[in-house]
N, C-alpha and C positions, 0 to 999 in steps of 0.2 A: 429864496422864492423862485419858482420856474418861471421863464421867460414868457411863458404864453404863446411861445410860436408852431404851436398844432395845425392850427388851423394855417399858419401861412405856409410851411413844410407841408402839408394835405395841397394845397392849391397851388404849389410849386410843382407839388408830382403830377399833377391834374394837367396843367400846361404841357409839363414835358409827355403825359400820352397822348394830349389831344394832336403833339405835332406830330409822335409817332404815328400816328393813326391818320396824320393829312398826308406825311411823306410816305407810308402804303396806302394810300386811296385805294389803288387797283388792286392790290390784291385783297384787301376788303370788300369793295365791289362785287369782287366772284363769290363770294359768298353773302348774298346783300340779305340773308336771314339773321345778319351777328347784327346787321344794323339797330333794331329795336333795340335790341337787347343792350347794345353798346350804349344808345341813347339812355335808356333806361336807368342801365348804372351809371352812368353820366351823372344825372338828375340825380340818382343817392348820393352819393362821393360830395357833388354840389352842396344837398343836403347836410351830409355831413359837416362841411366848412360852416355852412352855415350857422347852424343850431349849434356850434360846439364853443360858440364864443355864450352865448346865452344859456348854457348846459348849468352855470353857477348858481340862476335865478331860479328855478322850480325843476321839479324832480322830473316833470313831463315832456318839460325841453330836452333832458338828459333824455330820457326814454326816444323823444325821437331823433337824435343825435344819432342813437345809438342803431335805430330801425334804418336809417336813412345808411348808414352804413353799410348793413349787414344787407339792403337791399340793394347797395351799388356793387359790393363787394359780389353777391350771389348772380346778380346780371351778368355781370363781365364773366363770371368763368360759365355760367350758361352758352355766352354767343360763344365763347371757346370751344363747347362740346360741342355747338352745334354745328363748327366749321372741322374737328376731327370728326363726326359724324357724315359730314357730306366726302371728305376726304377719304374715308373708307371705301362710302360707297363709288368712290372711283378709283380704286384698284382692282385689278383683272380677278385676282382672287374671288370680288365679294361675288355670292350669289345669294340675293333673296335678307341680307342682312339688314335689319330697320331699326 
């Protein structure tokens, strides 16, 4: 029988990027557009721990297990394009690129 430890392995990794993400504060900051986003996937990932313990009990919990995921997961690499997006546009090359 599996251990059941999904969900504390998900909320172990959870810790270890919140502290990543405190120890670069500042270079976060300069791009303080990843912010929502980071929050955002935050709250799915969160989600995810969540509902994954109760994903056994009805097929809807699974469903938003699964949402809650796929929404934390899609946040974070958003605020990601959005900081090589801003990183482009400050290189001397870019003209006019959006």
């Amino acid at each position: 029988k599996a251990l059941g430890l999904d969900g504390a392995v998900i909320g172990f990794f959870g810790i270890i990027a919140v502290s990543v993400c405190y120890y670069f504060r500042e270079a976060l900051f300069a791009y303080k557009q990843m912010i929502p986003l980071l929050l955002l996937g935050s709250i799915g990932l969160m989600g995810t721990v969540f509902f994954h313990n109760l994903e056994t009990l009805n097929i809807i919990l699974e469903v938003l297990e699964e949402s809650f995921k796929f929404l934390g997961v899609t946040a974070i690499f958003a605020a990601y394009l959005v900081a090589l997006i801003q990183c482009i546009k400050k290189l001397p090359f870019h003209r006019g690129v959006s």
